[in-house]
C-alpha positions, -999 to 999 in steps of 0.1 A, spaced: 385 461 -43 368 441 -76 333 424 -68 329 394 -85 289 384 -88 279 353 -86 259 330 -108 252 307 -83 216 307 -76 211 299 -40 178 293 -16 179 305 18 139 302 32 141 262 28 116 252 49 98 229 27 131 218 9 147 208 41 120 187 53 117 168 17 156 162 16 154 146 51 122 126 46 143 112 13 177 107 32 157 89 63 138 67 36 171 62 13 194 57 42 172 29 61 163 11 26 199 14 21 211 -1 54 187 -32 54 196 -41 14 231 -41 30 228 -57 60 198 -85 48 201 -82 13 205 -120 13 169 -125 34 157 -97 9 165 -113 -25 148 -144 -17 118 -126 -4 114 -102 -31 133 -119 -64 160 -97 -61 197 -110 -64 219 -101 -34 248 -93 -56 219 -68 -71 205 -54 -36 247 -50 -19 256 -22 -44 222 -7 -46 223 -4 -7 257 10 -5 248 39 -32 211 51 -11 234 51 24 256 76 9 228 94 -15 211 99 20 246 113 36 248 137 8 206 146 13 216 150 47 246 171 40 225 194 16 202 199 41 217 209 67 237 236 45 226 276 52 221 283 20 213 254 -12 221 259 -45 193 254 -69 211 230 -90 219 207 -62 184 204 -56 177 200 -94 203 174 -95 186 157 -65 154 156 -83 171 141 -115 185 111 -96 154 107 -85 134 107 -116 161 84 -128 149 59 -97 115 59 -106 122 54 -150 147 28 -133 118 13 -116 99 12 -143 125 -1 -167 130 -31 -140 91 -37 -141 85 -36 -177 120 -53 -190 119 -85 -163 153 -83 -154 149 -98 -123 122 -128 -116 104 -107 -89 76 -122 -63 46 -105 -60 59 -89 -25 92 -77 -51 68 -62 -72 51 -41 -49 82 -28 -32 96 -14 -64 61 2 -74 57 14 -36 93 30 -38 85 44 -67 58 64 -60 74 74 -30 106 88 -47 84 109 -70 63 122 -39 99 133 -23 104 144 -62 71 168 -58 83 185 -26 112 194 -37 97 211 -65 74 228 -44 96 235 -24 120 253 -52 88 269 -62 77 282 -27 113 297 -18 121 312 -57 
């Protein structure tokens, strides 16, 4: 019987990547159900259009399914995790890009949620380098 190796590089002591996927999933996933469900009450609160804050919604309730999914996995391949961390440096330039380009006509309030999300994507963004570091 042929062996065929694998070039799939995998984690399997996940400790720390676990617990950063779910924190981002439960963060992602409630963000994503209340632009959804109030995105109306939201865009008036924060200067965000509705027709903005529905698709943006729908996208974070399935990133966190997929988190979730990842997690929950035995093993997690590295790339997944490194694509994981890409979409979320891609946020936080996003973020940025929406601060400095005043697309939207944001409130104060609308300003410090996109800062505060921000910083929080790139904390989940930290963990999960740690934890890639920690298990390699």
């Amino acid at each position: 019987m042929a062996t065929v190796a694998s070039t799939v590089k995998t984690v399997t002591d996940a400790k720390l990547l676990r617990f950063a996927l779910k924190q981002d999933a439960m963060g992602s996933g409630a963000n994503g159900v209340v632009y959804v469900v109030v995105a109306a009450i939201f865009g008036e609160l924060f200067g965000l259009p509705a027709a903005f804050l529905y698709p943006i919604g729908a996208f974070l309730v399935a990133w966190a399914a997929a988190l979730l999914l990842l997690a929950s996995r035995a093993t997690m391949s590295k790339a997944a995790v490194g694509i994981v961390m890409a979409v979320n440096v891609a946020w936080v330039v996003a973020s940025a890009e929406l601060l400095i380009a005043g697309w939207f006509p944001l409130t104060n309030l609308g300003i410090a949620l996109v800062i505060v999300q921000a910083v929080v994507v790139a904390g989940f963004t930290g963990l999960l380098f740690a934890g890639l570091r920690k298990s390699a």
